[in-house]
LOZA-745759 format. One line per field, with one value per residue (C-alpha): residue in three letters; x, y, z. Coordinates in pm, 1 decimal, decimal comma. Each point is the difference from the previous one (the first is absolute). Example, Ala and Ser with C-alpha at 12.3 -4.5 7.8 and 13.67 -1.06 7.14 Angstrom:
// LOZA-745759
residu	[ALA; SER]
x	[1230,0; 137,0]
y	[-450,0; 344,0]
z	[780,0; -66,0]
// end
This chain:
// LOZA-745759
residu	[UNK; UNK; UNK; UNK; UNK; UNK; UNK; UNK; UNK; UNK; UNK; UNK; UNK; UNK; UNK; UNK; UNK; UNK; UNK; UNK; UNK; UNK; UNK; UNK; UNK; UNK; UNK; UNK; UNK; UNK; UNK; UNK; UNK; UNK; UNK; UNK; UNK; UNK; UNK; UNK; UNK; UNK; UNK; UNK; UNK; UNK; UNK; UNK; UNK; UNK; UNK; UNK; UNK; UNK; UNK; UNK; UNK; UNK; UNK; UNK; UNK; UNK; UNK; UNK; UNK; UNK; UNK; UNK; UNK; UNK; UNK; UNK; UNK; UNK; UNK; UNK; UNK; UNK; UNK; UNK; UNK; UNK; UNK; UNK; UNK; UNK; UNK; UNK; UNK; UNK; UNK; UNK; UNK; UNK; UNK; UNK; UNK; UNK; UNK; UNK; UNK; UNK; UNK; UNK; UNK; UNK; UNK; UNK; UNK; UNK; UNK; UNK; UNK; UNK; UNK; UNK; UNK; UNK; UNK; UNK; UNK; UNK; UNK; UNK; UNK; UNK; UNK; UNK; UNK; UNK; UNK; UNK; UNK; UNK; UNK; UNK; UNK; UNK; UNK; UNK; UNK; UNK; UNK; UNK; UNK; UNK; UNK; UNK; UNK; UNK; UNK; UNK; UNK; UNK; UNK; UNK; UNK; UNK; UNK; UNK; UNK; UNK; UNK; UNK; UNK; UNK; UNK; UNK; UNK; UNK; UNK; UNK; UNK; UNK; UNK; UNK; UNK; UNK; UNK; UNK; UNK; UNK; UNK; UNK; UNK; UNK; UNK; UNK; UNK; UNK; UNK; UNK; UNK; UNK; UNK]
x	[0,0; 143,8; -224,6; -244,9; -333,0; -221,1; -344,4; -246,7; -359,8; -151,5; -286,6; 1,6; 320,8; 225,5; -253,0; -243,1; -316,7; -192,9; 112,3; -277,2; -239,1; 244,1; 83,4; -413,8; -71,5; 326,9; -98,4; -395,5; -72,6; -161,5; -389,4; 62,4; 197,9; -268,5; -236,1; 166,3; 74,2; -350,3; -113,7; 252,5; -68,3; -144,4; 260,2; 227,8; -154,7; -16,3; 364,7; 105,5; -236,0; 203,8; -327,4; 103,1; 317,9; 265,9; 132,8; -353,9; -98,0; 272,3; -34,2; -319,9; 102,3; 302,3; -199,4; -282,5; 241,4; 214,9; -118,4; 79,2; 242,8; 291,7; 376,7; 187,6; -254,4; 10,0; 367,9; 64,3; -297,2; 220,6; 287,4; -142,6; -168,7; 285,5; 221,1; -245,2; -60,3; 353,7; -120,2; -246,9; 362,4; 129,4; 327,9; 157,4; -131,1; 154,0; 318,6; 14,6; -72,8; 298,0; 249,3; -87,2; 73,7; 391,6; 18,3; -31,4; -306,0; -344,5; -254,3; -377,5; -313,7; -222,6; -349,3; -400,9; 31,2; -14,2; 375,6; -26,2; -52,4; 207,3; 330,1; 39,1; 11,1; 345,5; 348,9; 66,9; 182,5; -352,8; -114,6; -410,5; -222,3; -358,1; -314,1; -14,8; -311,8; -92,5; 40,5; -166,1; 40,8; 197,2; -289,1; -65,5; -258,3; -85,8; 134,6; 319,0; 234,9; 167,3; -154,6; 7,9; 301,5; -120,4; 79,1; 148,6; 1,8; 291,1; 208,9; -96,6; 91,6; 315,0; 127,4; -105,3; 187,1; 366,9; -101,4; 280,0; -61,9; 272,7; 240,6; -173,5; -80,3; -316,7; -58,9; -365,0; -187,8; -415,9; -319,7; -304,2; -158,0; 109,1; 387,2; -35,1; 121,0; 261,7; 94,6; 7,1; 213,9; 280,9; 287,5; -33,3; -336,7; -77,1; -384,4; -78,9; 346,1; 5,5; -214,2]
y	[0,0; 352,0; 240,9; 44,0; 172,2; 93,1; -35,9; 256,9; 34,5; 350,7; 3,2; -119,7; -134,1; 321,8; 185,6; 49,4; -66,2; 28,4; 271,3; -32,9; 146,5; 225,2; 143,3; 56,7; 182,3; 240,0; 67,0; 20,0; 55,4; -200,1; 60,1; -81,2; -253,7; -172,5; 77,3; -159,1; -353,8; -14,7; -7,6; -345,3; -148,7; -303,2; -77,2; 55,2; -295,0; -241,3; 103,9; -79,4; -329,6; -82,2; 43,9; 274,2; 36,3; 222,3; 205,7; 83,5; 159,7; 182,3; 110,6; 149,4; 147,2; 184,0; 84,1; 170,5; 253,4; 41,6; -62,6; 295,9; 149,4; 126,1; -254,1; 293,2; 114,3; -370,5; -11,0; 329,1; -124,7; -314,2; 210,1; 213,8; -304,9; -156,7; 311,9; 83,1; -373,3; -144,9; -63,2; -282,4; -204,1; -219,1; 127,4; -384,6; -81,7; 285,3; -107,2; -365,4; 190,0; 189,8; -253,5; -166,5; 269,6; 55,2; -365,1; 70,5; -271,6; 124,7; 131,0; -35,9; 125,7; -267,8; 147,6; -0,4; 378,3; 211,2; 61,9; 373,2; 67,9; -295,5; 141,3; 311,6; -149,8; -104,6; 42,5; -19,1; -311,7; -172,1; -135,6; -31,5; -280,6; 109,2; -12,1; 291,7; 193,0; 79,6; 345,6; 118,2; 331,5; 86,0; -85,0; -267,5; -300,2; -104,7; -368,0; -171,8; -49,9; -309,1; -302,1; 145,5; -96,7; -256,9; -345,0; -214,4; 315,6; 90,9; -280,3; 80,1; 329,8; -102,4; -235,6; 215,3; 271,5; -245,9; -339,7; -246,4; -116,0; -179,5; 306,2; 184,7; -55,3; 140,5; 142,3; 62,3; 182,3; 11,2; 16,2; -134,6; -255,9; 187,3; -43,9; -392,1; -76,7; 232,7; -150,9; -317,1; 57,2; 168,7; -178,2; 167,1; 122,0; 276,9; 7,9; 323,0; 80,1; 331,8; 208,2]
z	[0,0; -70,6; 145,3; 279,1; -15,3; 290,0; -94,9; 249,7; -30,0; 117,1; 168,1; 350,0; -85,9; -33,9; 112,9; 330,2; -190,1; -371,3; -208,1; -274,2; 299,8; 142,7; -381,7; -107,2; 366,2; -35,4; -381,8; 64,9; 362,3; 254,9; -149,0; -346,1; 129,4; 209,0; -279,3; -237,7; 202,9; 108,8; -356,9; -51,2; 333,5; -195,3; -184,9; 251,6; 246,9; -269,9; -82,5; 374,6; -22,6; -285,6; -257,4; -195,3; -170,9; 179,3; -299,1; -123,4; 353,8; 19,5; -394,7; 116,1; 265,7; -186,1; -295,0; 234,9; 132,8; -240,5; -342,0; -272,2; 247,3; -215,9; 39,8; 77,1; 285,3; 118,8; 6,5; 188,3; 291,1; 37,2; 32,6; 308,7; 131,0; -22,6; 153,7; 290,2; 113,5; 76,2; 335,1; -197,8; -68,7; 293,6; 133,3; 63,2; -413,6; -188,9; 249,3; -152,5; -352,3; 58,4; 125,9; -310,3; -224,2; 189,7; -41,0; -340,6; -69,6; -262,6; 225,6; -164,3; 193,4; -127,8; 82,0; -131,8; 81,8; -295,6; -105,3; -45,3; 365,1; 110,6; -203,7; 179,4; 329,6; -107,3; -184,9; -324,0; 127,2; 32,7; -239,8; 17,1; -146,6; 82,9; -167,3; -292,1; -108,2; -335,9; -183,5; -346,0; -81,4; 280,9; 245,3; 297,6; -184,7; 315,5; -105,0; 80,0; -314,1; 191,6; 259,3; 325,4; 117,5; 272,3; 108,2; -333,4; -175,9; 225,0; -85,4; -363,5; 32,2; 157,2; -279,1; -266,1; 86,5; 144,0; -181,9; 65,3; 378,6; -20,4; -27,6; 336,5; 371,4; 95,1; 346,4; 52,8; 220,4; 58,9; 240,9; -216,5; -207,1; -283,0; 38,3; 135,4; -389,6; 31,1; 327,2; -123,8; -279,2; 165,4; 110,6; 316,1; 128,6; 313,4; 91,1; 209,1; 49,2; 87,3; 314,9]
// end
């Protein structure tokens, strides 16, 4: 093996708790917000009963807020999210991130999160394999232009972007059913690792 890469999912993993929730209530307020989620509390239970697909909640969820919002718009609320929510990130995780980095291993964030306000929580050093929305015309669709990037879609993810396993060790680090494929695949695994 030549290299090492450290494999972290985001939420709850690097950081204290959801940051799709977190992101609509900074960039919409708490009553929009609230409005919003009560109009998808449906699909939402059957999501967490495991009756509705996870991707196409969320979809609908992301495309209620922020459908026809312009990319560069988007991109500069992820940036101030991003800038006035470090505290979101836990301390002991971007650590372990970081020790990586000065050991000179690939660090991915490996997250369902969309990428653009994943990516600024970082260095350019980090590279981020999230789930990416779909732009036409320079505006939001509301739809996801790749699988949200969840449970085999991580390992997916993963190989497409370093495809040899053979030539890497991968370090991995999750909370959730959706990095247990993740976990599995690495050659060494940390569930809940950090506080």
């Amino acid at each position: 093996m030549c290299c090492k890469i450290y494999a972290f999912d985001f939420d709850g993993t690097l950081t204290v708790r959801d940051t799709l929730l977190a992101f609509i209530k900074y960039a919409k307020g708490n009553t929009h917000f609230l409005l919003g989620f009560l109009r998808y509390v449906p699909q939402l239970v059957l999501m967490k009963l495991g009756l509705y697909p996870n991707w196409r909640a969320k979809q609908q969820v992301f495309s209620y807020f922020f459908k026809g919002m312009s990319i560069d718009d988007f991109d500069r609320l992820c940036r101030r999210f991003a800038g006035d929510n470090q505290q979101l990130l836990r301390p002991d995780g971007v650590k372990m991130m970081q020790h990586a980095l000065l050991e000179g291993a690939r660090v991915l964030v490996v997250s369902a999160s969309i990428d653009n306000w994943v990516r600024p929580f970082f260095s350019g050093d980090v590279e981020v394999l999230g789930t990416q929305v779909e732009v036409a015309d320079g505006r939001l669709t509301g739809r996801f232009l790749t699988k949200n990037c969840y449970g085999e879609e991580k390992v997916r993810r993963i190989r497409e972007r370093y495809p040899d396993r053979n030539e890497y060790e991968l370090i991995a680090f999750g909370d959730s059913r959706g990095d247990k494929e993740m976990l599995d695949d690495a050659d060494e695994a940390h569930y809940k690792p950090f506080r």
